[in-house]
C-alpha positions in Angstrom: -20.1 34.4 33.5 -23.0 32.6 35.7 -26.7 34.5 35.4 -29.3 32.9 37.5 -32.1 33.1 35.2 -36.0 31.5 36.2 -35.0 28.6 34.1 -31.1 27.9 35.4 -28.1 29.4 35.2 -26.6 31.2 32.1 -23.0 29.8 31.3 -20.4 30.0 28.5 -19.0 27.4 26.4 -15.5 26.5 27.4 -15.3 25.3 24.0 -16.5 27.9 21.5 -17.4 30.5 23.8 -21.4 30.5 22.9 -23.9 31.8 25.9 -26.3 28.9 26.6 -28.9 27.7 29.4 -27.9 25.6 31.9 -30.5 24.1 33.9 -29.5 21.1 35.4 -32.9 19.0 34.4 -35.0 17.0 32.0 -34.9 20.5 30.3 -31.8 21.4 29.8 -30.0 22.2 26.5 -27.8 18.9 26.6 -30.6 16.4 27.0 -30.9 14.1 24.4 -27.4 13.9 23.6 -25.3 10.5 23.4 -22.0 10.6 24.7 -19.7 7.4 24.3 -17.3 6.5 27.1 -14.5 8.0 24.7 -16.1 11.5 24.5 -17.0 11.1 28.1 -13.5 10.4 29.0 -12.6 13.4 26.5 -14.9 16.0 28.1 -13.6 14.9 32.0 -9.9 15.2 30.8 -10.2 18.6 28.5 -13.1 20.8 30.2 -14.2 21.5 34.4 -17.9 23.3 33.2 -21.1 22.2 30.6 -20.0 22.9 27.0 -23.0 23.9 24.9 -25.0 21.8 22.9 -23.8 22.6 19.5 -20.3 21.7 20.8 -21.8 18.9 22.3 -23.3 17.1 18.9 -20.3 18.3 17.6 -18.0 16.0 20.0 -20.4 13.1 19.8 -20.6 12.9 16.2 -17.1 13.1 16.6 -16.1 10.3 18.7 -19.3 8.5 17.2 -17.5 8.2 13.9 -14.0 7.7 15.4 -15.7 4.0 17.1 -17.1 3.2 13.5 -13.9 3.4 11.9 -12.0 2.1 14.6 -10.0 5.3 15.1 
């Protein structure tokens, strides 16, 4: 599902399925998020499309704690 809105286009979450915002710009709902080359590389191999930003946080906390313990 892609909906030009005025502020971007309106996607779905390959991930969880959530309707988000994507605007391709210092405004979008992803800015701000730090992504590790792991999660990086995770995101490239598993999904073609933006994920939304819960699902985001949720991958980067992820792979954040996985480089801490040395997982």
């Amino acid at each position: 599902m892609k909906e030009f809105t005025n502020n971007g286009v309106t996607k779905r979450c390959p991930r969880c399925g959530a309707a988000f915002v994507c605007t391709h710009d210092a405004l979008c709902q992803c800015v701000g998020i730090t992504l590790n080359e792991n999660a990086r590389a995770y995101l490239r191999a598993h999904y073609k499309d933006c994920l939304c930003r819960e699902c985001l946080e949720n991958i980067s906390l992820t792979f954040s704690a996985q480089e801490e313990t040395g997982d």
